[in-house]
LOMIDO-342767 format. One record per residue (C-alpha): residue number from 1; residue in three letters; chain; x negated, y negated, z negated. Coordinates in pm, 1 decimal, padded with zeros to 6 digits. Each point is the difference from the previous one (the first is absolute). Example, Ala and Ser with C-alpha at 12.3 -4.5 7.8 and 13.67 -1.06 7.14 Angstrom:
2
+-----+------+-------+----------+----------+----------+
|  nr | rest | kette |       c1 |       c2 |       c3 |
+-----+------+-------+----------+----------+----------+
|   1 |  ALA |     A | -01230.0 |  00450.0 | -00780.0 |
|   2 |  SER |     A | -00137.0 | -00344.0 |  00066.0 |
+-----+------+-------+----------+----------+----------+
% end
This chain:
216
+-----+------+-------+----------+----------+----------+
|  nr | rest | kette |       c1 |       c2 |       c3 |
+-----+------+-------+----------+----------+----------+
|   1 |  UNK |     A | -11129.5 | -15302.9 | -07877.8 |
|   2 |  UNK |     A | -00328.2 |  00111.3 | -00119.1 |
|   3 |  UNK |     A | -00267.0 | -00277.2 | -00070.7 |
|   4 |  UNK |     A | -00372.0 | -00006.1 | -00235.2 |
|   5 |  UNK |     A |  00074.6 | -00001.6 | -00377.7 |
|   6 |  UNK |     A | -00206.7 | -00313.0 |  00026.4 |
|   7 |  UNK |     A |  00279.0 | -00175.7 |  00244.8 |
|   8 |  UNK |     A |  00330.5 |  00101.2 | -00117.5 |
|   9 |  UNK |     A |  00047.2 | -00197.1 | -00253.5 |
|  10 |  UNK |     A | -00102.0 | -00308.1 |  00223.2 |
|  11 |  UNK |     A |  00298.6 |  00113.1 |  00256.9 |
|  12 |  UNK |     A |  00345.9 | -00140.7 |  00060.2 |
|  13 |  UNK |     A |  00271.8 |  00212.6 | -00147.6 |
|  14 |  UNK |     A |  00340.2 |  00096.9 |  00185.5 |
|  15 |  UNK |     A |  00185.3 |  00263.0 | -00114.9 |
|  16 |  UNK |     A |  00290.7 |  00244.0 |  00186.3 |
|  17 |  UNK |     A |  00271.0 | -00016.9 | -00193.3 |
|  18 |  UNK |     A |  00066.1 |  00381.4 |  00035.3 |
|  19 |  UNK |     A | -00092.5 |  00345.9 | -00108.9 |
|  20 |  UNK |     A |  00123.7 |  00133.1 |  00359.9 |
|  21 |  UNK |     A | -00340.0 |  00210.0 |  00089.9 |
|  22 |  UNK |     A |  00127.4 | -00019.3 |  00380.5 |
|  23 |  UNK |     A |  00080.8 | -00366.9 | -00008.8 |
|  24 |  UNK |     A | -00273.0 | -00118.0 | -00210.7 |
|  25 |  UNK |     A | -00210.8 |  00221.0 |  00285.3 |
|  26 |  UNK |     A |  00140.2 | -00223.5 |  00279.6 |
|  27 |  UNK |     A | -00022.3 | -00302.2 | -00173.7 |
|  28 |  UNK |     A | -00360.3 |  00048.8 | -00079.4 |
|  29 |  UNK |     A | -00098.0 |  00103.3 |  00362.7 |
|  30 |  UNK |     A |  00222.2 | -00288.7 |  00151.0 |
|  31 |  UNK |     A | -00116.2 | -00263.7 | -00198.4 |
|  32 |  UNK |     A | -00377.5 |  00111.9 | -00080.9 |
|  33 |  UNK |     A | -00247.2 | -00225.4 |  00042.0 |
|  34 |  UNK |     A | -00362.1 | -00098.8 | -00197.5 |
|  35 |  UNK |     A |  00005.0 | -00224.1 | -00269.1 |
|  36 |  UNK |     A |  00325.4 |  00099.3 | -00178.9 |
|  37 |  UNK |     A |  00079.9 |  00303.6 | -00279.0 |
|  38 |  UNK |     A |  00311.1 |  00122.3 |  00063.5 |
|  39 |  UNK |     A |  00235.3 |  00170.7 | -00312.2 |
|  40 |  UNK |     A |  00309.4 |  00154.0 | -00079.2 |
|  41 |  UNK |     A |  00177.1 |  00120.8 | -00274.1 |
|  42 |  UNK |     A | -00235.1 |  00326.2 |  00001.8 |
|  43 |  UNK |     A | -00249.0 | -00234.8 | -00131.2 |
|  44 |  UNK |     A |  00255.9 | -00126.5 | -00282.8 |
|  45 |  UNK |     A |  00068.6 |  00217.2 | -00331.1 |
|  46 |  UNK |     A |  00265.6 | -00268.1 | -00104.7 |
|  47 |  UNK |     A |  00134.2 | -00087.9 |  00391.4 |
|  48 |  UNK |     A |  00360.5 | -00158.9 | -00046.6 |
|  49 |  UNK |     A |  00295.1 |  00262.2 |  00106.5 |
|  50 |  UNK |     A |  00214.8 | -00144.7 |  00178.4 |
|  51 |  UNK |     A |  00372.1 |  00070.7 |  00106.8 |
|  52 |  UNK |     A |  00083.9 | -00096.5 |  00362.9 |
|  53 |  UNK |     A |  00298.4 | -00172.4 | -00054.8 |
|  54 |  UNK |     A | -00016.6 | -00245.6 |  00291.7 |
|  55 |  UNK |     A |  00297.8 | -00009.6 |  00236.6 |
|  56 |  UNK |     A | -00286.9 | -00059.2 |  00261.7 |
|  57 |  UNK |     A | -00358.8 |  00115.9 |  00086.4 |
|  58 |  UNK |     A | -00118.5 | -00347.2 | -00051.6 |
|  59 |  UNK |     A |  00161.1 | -00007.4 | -00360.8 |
|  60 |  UNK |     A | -00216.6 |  00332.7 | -00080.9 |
|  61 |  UNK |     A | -00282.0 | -00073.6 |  00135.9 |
|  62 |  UNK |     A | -00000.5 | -00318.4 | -00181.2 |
|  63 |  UNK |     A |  00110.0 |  00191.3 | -00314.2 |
|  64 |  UNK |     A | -00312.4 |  00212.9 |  00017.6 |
|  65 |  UNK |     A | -00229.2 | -00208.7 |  00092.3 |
|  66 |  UNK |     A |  00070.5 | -00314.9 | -00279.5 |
|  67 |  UNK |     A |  00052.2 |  00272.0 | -00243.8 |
|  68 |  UNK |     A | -00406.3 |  00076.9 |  00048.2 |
|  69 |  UNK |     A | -00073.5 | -00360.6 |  00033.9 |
|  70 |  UNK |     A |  00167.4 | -00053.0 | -00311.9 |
|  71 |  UNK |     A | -00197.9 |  00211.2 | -00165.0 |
|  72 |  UNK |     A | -00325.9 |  00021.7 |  00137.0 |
|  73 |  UNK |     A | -00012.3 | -00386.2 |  00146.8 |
|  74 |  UNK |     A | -00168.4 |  00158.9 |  00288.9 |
|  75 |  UNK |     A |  00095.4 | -00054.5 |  00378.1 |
|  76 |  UNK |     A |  00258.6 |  00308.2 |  00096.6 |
|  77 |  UNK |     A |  00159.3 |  00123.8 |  00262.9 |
|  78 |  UNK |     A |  00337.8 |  00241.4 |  00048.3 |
|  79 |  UNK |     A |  00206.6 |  00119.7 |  00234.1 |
|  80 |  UNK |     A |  00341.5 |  00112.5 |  00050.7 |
|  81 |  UNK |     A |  00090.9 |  00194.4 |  00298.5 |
|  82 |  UNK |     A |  00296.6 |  00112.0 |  00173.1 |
|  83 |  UNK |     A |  00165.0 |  00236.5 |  00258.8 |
|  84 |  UNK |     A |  00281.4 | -00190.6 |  00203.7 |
|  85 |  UNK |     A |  00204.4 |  00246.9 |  00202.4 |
|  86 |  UNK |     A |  00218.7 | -00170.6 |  00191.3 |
|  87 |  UNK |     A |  00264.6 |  00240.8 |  00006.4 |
|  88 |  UNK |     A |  00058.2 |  00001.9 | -00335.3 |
|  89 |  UNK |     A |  00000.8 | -00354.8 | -00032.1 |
|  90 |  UNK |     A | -00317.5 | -00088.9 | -00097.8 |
|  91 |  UNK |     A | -00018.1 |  00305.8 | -00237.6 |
|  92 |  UNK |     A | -00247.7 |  00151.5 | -00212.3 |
|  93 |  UNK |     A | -00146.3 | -00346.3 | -00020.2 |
|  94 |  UNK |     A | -00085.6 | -00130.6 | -00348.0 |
|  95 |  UNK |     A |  00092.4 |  00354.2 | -00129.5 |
|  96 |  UNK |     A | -00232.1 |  00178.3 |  00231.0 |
|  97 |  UNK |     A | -00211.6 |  00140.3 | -00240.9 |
|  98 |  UNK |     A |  00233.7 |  00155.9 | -00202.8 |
|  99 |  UNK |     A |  00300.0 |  00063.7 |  00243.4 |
| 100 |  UNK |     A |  00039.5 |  00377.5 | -00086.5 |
| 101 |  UNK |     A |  00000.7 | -00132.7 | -00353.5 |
| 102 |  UNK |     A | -00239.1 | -00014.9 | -00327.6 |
| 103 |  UNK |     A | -00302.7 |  00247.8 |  00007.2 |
| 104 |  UNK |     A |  00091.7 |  00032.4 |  00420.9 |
| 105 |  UNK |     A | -00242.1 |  00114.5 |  00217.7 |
| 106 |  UNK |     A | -00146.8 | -00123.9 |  00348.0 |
| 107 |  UNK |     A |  00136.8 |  00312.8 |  00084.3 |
| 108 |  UNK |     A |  00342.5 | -00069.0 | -00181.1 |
| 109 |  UNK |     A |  00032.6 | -00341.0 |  00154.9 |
| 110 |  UNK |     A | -00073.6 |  00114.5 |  00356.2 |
| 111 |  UNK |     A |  00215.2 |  00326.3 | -00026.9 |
| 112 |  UNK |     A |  00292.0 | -00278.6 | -00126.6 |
| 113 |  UNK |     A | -00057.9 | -00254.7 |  00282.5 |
| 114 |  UNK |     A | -00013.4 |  00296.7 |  00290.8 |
| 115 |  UNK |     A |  00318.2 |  00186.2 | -00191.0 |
| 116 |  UNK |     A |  00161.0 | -00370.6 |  00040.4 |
| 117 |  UNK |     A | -00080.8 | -00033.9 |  00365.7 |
| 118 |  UNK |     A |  00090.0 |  00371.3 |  00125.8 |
| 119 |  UNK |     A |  00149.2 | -00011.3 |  00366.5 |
| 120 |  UNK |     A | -00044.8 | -00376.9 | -00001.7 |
| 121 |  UNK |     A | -00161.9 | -00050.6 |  00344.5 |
| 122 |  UNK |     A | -00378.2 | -00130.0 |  00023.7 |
| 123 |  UNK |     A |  00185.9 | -00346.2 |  00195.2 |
| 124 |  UNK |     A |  00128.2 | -00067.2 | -00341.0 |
| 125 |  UNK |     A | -00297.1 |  00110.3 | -00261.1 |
| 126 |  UNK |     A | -00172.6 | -00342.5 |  00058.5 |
| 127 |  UNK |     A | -00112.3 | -00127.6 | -00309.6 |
| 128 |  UNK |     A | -00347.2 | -00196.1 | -00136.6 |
| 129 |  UNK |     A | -00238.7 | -00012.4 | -00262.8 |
| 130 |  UNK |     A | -00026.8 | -00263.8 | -00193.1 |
| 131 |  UNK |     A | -00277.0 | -00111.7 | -00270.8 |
| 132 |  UNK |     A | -00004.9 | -00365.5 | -00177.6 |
| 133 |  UNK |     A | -00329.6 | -00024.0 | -00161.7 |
| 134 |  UNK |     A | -00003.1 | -00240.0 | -00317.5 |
| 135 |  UNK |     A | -00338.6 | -00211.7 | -00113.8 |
| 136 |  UNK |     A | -00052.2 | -00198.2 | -00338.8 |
| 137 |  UNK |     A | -00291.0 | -00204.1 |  00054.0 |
| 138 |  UNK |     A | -00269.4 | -00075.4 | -00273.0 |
| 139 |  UNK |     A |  00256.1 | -00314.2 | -00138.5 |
| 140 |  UNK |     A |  00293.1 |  00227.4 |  00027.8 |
| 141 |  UNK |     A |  00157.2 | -00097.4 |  00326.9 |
| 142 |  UNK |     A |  00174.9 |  00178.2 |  00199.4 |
| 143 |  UNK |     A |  00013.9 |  00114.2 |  00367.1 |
| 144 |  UNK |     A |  00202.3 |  00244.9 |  00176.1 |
| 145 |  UNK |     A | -00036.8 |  00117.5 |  00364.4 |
| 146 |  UNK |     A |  00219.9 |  00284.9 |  00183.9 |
| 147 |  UNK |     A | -00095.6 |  00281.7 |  00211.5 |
| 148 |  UNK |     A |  00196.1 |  00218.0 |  00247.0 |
| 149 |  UNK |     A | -00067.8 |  00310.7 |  00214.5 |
| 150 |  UNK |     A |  00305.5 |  00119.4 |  00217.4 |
| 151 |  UNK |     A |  00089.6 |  00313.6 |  00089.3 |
| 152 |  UNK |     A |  00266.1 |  00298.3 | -00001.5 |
| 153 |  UNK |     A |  00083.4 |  00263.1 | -00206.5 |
| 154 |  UNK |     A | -00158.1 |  00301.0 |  00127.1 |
| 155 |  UNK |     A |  00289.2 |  00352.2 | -00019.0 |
| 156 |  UNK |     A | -00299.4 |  00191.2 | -00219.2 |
| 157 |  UNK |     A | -00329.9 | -00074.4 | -00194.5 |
| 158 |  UNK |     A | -00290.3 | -00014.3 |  00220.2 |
| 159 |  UNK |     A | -00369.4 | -00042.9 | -00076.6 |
| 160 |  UNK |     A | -00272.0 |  00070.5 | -00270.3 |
| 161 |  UNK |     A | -00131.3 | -00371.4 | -00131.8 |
| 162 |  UNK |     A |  00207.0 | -00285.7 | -00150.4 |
| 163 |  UNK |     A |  00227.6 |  00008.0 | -00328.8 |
| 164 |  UNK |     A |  00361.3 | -00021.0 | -00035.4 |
| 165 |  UNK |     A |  00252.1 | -00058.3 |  00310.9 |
| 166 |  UNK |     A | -00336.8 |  00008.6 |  00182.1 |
| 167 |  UNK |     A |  00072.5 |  00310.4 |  00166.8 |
| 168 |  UNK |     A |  00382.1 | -00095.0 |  00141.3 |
| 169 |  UNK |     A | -00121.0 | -00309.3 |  00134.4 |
| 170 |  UNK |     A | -00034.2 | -00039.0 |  00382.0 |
| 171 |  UNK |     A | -00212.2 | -00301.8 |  00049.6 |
| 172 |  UNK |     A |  00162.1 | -00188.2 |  00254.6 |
| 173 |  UNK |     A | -00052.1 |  00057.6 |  00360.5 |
| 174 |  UNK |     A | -00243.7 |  00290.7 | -00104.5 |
| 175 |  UNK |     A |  00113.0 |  00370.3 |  00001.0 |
| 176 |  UNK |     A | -00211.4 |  00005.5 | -00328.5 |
| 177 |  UNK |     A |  00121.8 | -00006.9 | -00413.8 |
| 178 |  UNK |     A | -00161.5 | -00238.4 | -00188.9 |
| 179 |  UNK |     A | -00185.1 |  00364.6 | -00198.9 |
| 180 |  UNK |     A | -00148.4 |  00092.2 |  00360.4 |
| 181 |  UNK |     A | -00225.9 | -00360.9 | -00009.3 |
| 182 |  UNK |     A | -00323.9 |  00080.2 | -00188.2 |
| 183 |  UNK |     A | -00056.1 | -00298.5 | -00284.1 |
| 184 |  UNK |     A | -00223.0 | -00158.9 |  00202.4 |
| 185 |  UNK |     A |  00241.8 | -00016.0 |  00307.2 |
| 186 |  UNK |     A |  00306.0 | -00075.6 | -00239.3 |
| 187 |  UNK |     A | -00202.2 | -00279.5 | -00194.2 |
| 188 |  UNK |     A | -00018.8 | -00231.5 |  00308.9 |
| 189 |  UNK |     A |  00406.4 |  00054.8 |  00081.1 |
| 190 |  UNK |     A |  00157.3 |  00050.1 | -00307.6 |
| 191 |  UNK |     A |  00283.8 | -00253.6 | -00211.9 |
| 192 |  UNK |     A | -00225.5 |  00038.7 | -00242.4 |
| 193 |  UNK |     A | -00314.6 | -00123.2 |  00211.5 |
| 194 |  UNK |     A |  00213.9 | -00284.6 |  00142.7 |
| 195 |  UNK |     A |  00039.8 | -00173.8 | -00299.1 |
| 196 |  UNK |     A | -00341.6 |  00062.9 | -00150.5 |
| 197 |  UNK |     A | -00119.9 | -00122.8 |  00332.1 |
| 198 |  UNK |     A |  00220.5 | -00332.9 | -00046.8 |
| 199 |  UNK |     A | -00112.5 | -00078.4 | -00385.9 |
| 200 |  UNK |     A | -00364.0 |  00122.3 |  00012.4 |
| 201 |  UNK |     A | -00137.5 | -00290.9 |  00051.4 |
| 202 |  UNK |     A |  00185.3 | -00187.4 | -00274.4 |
| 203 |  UNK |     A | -00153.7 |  00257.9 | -00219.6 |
| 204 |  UNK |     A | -00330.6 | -00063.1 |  00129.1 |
| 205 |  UNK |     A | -00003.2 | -00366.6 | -00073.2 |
| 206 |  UNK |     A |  00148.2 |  00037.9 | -00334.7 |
| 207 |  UNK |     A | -00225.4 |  00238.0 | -00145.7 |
| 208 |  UNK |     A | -00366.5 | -00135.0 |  00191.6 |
| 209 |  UNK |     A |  00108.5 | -00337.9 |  00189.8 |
| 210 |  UNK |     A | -00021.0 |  00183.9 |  00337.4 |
| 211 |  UNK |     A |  00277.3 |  00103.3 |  00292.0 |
| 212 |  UNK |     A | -00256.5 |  00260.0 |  00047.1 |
| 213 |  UNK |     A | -00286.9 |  00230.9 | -00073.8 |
| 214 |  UNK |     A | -00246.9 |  00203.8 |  00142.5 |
| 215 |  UNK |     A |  00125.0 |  00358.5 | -00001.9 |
| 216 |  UNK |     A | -00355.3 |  00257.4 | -00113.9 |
+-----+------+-------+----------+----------+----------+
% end
């Protein structure tokens, strides 16, 4: 977030555990407000690498984000997010990311997930997105929330906006993919928007006191 020279170093400090361009993107426009200079591991020469080695998306995101509290002692947030198709019993999940394997695509993944689902009817391609956004406050506690978008799994990739299983997504009672929602449009429905929406203002009033503050 942009602010005088004179200011900045006056300012609260949370950072996005993350060098995701597309999530850090979200994040930023989900969660903007005055007041608050927002960072991420693009900001970090010596940000911690860290393996996802959770079993769950609340044990990564709380992995990444106390791995940059650890280091930097600054308030941080993460998140872990995962596809849920039912059909496959609650598969990609925590291995969405990398389901077509190391160095996989968004491509690879969806190409794997559709491949997986051939001549399964669309009755049976429910499934739901699901994001658990971790916080580590300015005395290193911790709070996790959980959002969830549901949907189906669409029978080909539609749409031009979005990231990863964005464009195989049907929202749910919408004819539309998740990558036919401009950002502004996906920002208010999104998993990832639900659970910003549910810890903002925890983040608020541990970095400046306030549930709230006056948007610019």
């Amino acid at each position: 977030m942009s602010t005088s020279a004179d200011n900045i170093k006056f300012m609260p400090k949370l950072i996005l555990a993350t060098n995701n361009s597309h999530k850090i993107s979200e994040i930023c426009a989900i969660l903007s407000c005055s007041g608050i200079e927002i960072l991420s591991a693009r900001d970090f020469p010596d940000f911690p690498q860290v393996e996802e080695t959770g079993k769950t998306l609340a044990e990564n995101a709380l992995l990444k984000t106390r791995a940059a509290w650890n280091r930097y002692h600054l308030p941080s947030v993460a998140d872990d997010t995962g596809l849920e198709v039912d059909y496959l019993g609650g598969a990609p999940g925590v291995y969405s990311a990398r389901f077509a394997g190391p160095g996989g695509s968004f491509a690879d993944n969806n190409r794997k997930l559709l491949d997986l689902l051939r001549g399964v009817p669309e009755h049976l391609r429910t499934a739901r997105f699901r994001t658990v956004i971790a916080f580590v406050d300015q005395v290193g506690g911790e709070h996790l929330v959980e959002g969830v978008l549901r949907g189906r799994i669409a029978a080909t990739p539609i749409g031009e906006y979005g990231f990863g299983y964005d464009p195989i997504f049907l929202v749910e009672e919408t004819r539309r993919t998740l990558a036919q929602f401009p950002s502004h449009e996906k920002n208010t429905i999104s998993h990832r928007s639900r659970a910003l929406t549910k810890i903002r203002a925890v983040i608020l009033r541990d970095l400046t006191g306030l549930d709230s503050i006056n948007e610019p």
